[in-house]
C-alpha positions, 0 to 999 in steps of 0.5 A, a space after each residue: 801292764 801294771 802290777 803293783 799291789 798299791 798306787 798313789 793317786 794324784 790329779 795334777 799335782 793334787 793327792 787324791 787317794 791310795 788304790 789298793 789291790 783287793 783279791 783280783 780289783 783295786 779298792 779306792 781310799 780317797 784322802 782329796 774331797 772331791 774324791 770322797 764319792 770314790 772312798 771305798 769304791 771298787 774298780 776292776 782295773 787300775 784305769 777304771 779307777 784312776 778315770 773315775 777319780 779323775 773325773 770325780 776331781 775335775 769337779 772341782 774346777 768346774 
């Protein structure tokens, strides 16, 4: 179980954005493009956000 208060997120090697513990959810900062969609989003888990930014960033590729 994770239980920091913040992450990094990367796709690859690519940054992504900062998660942020909100009270009990994660709020989403995007500082990749792709991720802009995300910014401010609010997820109830770490995973959520982390799929959806993924997600969001394999867009890119396409």
């Amino acid at each position: 179980m994770l239980s920091a208060d913040h992450y990094i997120i990367e796709v690859g090697k690519v940054p992504a954005g900062i998660l942020a513990r909100v009270e009990s959810s994660f709020q989403f900062f995007a500082s990749a493009t792709e991720a802009l969609p995300l910014n401010r989003k609010t997820f109830p888990t770490v995973a959520d956000a982390i799929s959806a930014v993924a997600h969001a960033m394999a867009r890119r590729d396409a």
